[in-house]
Every structure is written in structure tokens, then in C-alpha cells.
N, CA, C and O atoms as a DFTB+ gen file, in Angstrom:
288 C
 N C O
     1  1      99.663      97.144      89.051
     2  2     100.350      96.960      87.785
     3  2      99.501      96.072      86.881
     4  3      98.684      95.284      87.357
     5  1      99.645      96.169      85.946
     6  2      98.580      95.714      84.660
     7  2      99.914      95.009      83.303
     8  3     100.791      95.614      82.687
     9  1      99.558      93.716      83.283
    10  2     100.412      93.130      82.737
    11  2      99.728      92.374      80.779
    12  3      98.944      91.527      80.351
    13  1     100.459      93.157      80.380
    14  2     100.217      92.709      78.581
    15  2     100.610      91.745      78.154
    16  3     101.840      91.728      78.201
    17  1      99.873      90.228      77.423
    18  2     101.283      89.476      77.506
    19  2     101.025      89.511      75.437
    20  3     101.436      88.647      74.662
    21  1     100.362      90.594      75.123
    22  2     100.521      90.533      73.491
    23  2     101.741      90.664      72.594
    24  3     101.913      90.241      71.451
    25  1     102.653      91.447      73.500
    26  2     103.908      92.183      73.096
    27  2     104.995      90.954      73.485
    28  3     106.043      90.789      72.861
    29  1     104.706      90.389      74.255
    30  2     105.676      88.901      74.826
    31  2     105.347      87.966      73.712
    32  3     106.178      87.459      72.959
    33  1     104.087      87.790      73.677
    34  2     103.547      86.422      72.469
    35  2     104.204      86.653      71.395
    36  3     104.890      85.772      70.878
    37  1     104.043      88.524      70.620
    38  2     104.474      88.531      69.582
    39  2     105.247      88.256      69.119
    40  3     105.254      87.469      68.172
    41  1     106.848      89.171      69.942
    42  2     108.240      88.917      70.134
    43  2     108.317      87.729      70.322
    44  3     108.810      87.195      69.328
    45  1     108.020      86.844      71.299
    46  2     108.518      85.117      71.104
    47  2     108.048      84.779      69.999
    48  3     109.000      84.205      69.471
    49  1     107.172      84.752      69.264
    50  2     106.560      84.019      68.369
    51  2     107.388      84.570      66.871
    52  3     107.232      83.810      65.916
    53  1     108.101      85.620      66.662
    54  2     108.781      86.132      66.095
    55  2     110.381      85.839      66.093
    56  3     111.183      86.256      65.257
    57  1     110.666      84.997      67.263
    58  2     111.574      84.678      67.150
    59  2     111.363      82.678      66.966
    60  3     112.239      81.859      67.243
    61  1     110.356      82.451      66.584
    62  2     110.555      80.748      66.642
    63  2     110.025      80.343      68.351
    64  3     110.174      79.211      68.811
    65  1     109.647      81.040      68.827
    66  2     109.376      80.384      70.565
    67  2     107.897      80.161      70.445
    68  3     107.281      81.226      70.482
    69  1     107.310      79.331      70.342
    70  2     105.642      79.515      69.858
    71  2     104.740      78.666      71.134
    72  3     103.552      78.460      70.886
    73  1     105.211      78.250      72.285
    74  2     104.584      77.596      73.444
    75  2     105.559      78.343      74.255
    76  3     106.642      78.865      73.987
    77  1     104.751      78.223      75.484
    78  2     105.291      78.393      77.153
    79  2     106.444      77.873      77.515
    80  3     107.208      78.467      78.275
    81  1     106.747      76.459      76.901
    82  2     108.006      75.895      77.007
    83  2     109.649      76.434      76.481
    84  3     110.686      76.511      77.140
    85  1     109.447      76.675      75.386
    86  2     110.095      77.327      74.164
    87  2     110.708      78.609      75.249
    88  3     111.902      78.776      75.497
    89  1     109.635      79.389      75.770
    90  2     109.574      80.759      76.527
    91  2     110.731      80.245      77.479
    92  3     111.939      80.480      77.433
    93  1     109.821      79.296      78.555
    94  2     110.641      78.722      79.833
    95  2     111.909      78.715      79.189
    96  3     112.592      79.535      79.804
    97  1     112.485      78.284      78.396
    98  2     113.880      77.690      77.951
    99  2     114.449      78.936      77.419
   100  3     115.210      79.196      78.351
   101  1     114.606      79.839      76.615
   102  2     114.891      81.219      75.813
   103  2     115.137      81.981      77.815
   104  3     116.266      82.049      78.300
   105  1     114.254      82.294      78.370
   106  2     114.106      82.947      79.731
   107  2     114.672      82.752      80.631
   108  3     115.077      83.766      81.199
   109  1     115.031      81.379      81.284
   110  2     115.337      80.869      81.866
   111  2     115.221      80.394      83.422
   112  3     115.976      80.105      84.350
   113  1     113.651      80.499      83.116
   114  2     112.411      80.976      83.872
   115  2     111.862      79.055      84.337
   116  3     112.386      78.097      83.769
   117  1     111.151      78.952      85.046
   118  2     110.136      77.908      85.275
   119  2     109.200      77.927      84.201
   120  3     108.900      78.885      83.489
   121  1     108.708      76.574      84.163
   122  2     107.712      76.262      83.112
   123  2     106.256      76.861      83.635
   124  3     105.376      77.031      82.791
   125  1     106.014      77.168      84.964
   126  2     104.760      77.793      85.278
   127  2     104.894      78.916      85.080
   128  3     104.014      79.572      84.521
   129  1     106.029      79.431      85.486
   130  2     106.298      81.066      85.460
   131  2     106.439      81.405      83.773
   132  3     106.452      82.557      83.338
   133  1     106.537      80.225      82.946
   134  2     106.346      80.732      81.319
   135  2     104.903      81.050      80.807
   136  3     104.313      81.896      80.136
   137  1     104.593      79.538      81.720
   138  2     102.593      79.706      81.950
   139  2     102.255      80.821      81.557
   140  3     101.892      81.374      80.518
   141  1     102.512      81.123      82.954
   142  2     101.580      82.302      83.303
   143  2     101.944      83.687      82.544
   144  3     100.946      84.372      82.319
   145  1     103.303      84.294      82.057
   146  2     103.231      85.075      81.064
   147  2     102.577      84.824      79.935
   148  3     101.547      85.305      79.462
   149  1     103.271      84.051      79.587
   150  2     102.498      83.388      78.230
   151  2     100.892      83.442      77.965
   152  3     100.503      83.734      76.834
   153  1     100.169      83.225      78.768
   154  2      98.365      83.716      79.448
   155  2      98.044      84.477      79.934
   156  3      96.826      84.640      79.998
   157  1      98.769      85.240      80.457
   158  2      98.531      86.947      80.858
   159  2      97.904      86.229      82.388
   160  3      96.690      86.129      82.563
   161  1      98.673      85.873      83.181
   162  2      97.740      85.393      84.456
   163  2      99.195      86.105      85.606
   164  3     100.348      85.674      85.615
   165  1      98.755      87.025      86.289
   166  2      99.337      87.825      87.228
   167  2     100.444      88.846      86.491
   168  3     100.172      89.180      85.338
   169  1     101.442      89.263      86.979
   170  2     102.389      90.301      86.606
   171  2     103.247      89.438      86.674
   172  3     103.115      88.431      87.370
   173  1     104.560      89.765      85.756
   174  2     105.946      89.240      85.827
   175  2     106.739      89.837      86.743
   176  3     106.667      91.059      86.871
   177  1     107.926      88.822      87.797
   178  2     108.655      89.544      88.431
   179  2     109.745      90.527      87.685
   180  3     109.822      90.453      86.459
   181  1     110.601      91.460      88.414
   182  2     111.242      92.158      87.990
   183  2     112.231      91.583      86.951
   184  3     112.440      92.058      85.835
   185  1     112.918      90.273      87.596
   186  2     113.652      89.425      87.314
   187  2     113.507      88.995      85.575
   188  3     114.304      89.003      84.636
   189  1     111.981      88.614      85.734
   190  2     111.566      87.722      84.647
   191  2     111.133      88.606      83.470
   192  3     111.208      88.183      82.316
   193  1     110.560      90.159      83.840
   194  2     110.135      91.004      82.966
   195  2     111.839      91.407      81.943
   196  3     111.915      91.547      80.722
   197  1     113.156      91.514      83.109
   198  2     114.238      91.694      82.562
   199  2     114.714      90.562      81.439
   200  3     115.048      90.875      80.297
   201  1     114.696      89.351      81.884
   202  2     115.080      88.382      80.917
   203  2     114.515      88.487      79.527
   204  3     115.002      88.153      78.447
   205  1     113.058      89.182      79.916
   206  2     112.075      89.246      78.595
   207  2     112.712      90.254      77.682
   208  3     112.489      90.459      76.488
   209  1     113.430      90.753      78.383
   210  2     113.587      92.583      77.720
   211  2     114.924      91.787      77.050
   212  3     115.054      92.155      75.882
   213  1     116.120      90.644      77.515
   214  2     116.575      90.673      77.038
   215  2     116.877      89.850      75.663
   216  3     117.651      90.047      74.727
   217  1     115.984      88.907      75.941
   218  2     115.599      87.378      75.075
   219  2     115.078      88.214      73.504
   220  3     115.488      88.336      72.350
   221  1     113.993      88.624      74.307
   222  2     112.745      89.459      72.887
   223  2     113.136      90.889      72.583
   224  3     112.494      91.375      71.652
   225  1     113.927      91.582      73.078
   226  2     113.955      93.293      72.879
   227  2     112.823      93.834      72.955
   228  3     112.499      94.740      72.188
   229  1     111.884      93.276      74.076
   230  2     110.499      94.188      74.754
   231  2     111.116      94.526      75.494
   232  3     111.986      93.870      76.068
   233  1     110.661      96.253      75.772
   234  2     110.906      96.645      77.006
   235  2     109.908      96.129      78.153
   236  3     108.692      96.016      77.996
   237  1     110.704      95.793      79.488
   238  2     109.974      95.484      80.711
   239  2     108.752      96.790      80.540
   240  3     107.560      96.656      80.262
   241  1     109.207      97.540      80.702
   242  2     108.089      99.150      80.954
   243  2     106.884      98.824      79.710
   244  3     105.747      99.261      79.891
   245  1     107.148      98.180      78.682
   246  2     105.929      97.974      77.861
   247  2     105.683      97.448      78.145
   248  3     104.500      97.788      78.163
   249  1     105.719      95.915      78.859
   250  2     105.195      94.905      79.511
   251  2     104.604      95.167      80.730
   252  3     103.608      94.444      80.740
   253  1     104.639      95.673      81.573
   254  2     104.145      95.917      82.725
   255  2     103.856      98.114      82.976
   256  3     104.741      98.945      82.773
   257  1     102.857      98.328      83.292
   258  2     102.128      99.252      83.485
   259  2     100.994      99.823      84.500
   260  3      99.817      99.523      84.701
   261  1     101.531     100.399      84.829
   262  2     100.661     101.245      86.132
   263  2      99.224     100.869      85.859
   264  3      98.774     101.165      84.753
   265  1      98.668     100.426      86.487
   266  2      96.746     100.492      86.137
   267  2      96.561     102.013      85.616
   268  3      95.691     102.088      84.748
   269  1      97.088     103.065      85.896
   270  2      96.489     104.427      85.539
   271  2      96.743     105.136      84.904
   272  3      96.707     106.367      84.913
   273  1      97.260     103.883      83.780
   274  2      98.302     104.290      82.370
   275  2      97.993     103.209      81.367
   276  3      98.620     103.020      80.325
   277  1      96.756     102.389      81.879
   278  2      96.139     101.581      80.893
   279  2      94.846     102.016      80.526
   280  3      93.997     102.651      81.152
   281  1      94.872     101.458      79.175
   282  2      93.307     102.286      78.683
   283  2      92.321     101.689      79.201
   284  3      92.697     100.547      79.465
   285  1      91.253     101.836      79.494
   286  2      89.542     101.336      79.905
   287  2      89.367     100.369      78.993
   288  3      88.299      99.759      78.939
């Protein structure tokens, strides 16, 4: 899985959430686990991709993607 975090930044940053913290708190997530979306560093759990979908109106499925459904 291949994880985008441009579509997360945007949507938070569109709503007033403009740090990892902001994220953590809106999510209701850990402050590492905001980290690391927030920096594109590993994949989001199912859990956390859902909260995203519901906080920001990203879909999880735009956020996370098959490696063989991402471009080169």
C-alpha cells in the first residue's frame, strides 16, 4: 500500500488544522500517529484512515492505494 499524505495536508489545512497536533486533536489519534500522516512516513491504520475520511471528507481509498495503482 502506498500512502499520500497531500490530500490529508490539504483537507486539514483547509479546515484551520495546519500542524500534526491540530490533526492529533480533530482525529483523535496520537500525536505520533498525527506525525507520521502528516509526513507521509508509513501507511495509516484502517482506524485512522476512517477518522480522516470523517474529520476532512477524504476518502480513506484516496489516501491509501495499492502500489499497482500508483503512478511511477
Amino acid at each position: 500500500m502506498q500512502y499520500d499524505r497531500t490530500l490529508l495536508r490539504l483537507a486539514a489545512q483547509g479546515t484551520g488544522d495546519k500542524t500534526p497536533a491540530a490533526v492529533a486533536r480533530r482525529l483523535g489519534v496520537g500525536r505520533m500517529a498525527a506525525w507520521r500522516l502528516w509526513n507521509g512516513h508509513g501507511t495509516p491504520a484502517a482506524t485512522t484512515a476512517a477518522a480522516a475520511e470523517r474529520a476532512y471528507g477524504v476518502p480513506a481509498t484516496a489516501l491509501v492505494k495499492p502500489l499497482n495503482e500508483v503512478p511511477a
